[in-house]
C-alpha positions as CSV (number, residue, x, y, z in Angstrom):
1,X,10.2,4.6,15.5
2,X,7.4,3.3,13.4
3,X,7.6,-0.4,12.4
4,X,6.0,-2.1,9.3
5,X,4.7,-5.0,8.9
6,X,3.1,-5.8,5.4
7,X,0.7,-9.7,4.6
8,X,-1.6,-10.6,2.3
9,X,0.4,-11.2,-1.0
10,X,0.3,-13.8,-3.4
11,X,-0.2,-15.6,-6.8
12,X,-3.9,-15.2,-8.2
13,X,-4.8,-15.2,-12.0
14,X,-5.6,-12.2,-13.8
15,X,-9.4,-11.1,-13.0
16,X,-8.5,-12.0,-9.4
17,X,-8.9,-10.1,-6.1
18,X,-6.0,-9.9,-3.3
19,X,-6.1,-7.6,0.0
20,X,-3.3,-6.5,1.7
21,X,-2.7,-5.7,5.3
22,X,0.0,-3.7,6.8
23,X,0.3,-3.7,10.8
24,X,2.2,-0.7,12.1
25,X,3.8,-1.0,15.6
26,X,5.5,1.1,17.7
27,X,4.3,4.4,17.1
28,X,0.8,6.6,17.5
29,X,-0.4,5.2,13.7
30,X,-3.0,7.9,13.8
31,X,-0.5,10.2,13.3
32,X,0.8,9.2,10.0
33,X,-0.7,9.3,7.0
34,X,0.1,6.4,4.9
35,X,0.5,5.1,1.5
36,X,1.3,1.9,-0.7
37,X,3.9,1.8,-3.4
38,X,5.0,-1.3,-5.5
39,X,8.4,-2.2,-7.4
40,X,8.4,-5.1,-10.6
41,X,12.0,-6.1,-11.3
42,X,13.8,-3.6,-13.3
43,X,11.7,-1.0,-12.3
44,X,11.9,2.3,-10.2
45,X,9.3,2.0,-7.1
46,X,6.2,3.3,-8.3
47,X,3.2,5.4,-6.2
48,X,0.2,3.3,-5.5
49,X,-2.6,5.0,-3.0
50,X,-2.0,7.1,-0.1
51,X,-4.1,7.5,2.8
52,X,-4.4,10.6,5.1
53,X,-4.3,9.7,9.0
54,X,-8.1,9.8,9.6
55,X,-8.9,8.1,6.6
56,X,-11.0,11.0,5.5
57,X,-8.7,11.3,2.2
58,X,-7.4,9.3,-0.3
59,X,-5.3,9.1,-3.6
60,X,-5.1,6.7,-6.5
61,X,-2.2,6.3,-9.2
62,X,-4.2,6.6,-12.2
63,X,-3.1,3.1,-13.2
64,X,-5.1,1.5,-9.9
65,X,-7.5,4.0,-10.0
66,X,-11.1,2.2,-10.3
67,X,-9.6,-1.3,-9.3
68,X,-7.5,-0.7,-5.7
69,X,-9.1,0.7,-2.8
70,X,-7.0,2.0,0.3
71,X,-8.3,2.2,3.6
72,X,-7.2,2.0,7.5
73,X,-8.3,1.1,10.7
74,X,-6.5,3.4,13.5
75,X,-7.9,1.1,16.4
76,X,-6.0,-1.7,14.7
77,X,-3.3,0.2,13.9
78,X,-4.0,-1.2,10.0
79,X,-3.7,0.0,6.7
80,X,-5.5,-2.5,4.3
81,X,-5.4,-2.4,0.1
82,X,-8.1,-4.3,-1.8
83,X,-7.3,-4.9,-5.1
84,X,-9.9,-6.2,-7.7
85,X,-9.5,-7.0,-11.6
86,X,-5.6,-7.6,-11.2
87,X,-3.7,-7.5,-14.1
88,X,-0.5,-9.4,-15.0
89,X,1.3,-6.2,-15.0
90,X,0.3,-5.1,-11.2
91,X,3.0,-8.0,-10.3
92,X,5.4,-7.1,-8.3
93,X,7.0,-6.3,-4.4
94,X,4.2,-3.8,-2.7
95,X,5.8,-1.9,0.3
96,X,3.4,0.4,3.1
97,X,4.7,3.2,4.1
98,X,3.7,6.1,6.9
99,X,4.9,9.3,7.1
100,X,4.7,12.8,9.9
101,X,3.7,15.1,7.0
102,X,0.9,15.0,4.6
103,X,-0.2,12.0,2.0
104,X,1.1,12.4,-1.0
105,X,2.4,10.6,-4.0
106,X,5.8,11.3,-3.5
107,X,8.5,8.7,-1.9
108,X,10.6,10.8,-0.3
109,X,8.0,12.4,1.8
110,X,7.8,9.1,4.1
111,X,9.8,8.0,6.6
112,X,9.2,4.4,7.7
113,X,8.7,1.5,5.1
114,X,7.9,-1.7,5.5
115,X,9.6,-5.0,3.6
116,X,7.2,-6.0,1.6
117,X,4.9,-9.0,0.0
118,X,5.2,-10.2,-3.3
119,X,2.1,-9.9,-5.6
120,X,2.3,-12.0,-8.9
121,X,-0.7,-11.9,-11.1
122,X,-0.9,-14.8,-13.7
123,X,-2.0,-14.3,-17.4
C-alpha cells in the first residue's frame, strides 16, 4: 500500500511559476511509475505528465507541454512538477498518482492517488 502525499499548491497570478511535491510512503517508490493529473470544477480529471520509475521517460499533455516539467527523486521517494507561464485555466485540484504497470496517460492504469492541492491561477 502506497501512500500519497501531495504540497506545493497555491494562488499565483498568471505568468507565475508553482512546483509541486508529492511524497510517497509506504511502498518501494522506485517501482512505480508515476504521473500528475488535475480536475477544475465541473470537469472530468484530466492527464497531466507521467513519469516512468527511473525517471528516464516522460510524457506531457499537449496543453502543459512546453510549460510543466515532471521529474522524481527515488532517494526521496519524490515526485516534483514545475510549472512555469501558468495560465488562469491550469486552475484547479492536481492529484499524483503511482502505478505497478507502465506510465501512461490513462487513469485507470494507476492504483494509488493522492488528495490533492489546489492550484488557482489569477488573471
Amino acid at each position: 500500500q502506497v501512500e500519497l502525499v501531495e504540497s506545493g499548491g497555491g494562488l499565483v497570478q498568471a505568468g507565475g511559476s508553482l512546483r509541486l511535491s508529492c511524497a510517497a510512503s509506504g511502498g518501494t517508490f522506485s517501482s512505480y511509475a508515476m504521473a500528475w493529473f488535475r480536475q477544475a470544477p465541473g470537469k472530468e480529471r484530466e492527464f497531466v505528465s507521467a513519469i516512468s520509475w527511473s525517471g528516464g521517460s516522460t510524457y506531457h499533455a499537449n496543453s502543459v507541454k512546453g510549460r510543466f516539467t515532471i521529474s522524481r527523486d527515488n532517494a526521496k521517494n519524490t515526485m516534483y512538477l514545475q510549472m512555469n507561464s501558468l495560465k488562469p485555466e491550469d486552475t484547479a485540484v492536481y492529484y499524483c498518482a503511482a502505478s505497478l504497470h507502465f506510465y501512461s496517460d490513462a487513469r485507470a492504469n494507476y492504483d494509488y492517488w493522492g488528495q490533492g492541492t489546489q492550484v488557482t491561477v489569477s488573471s
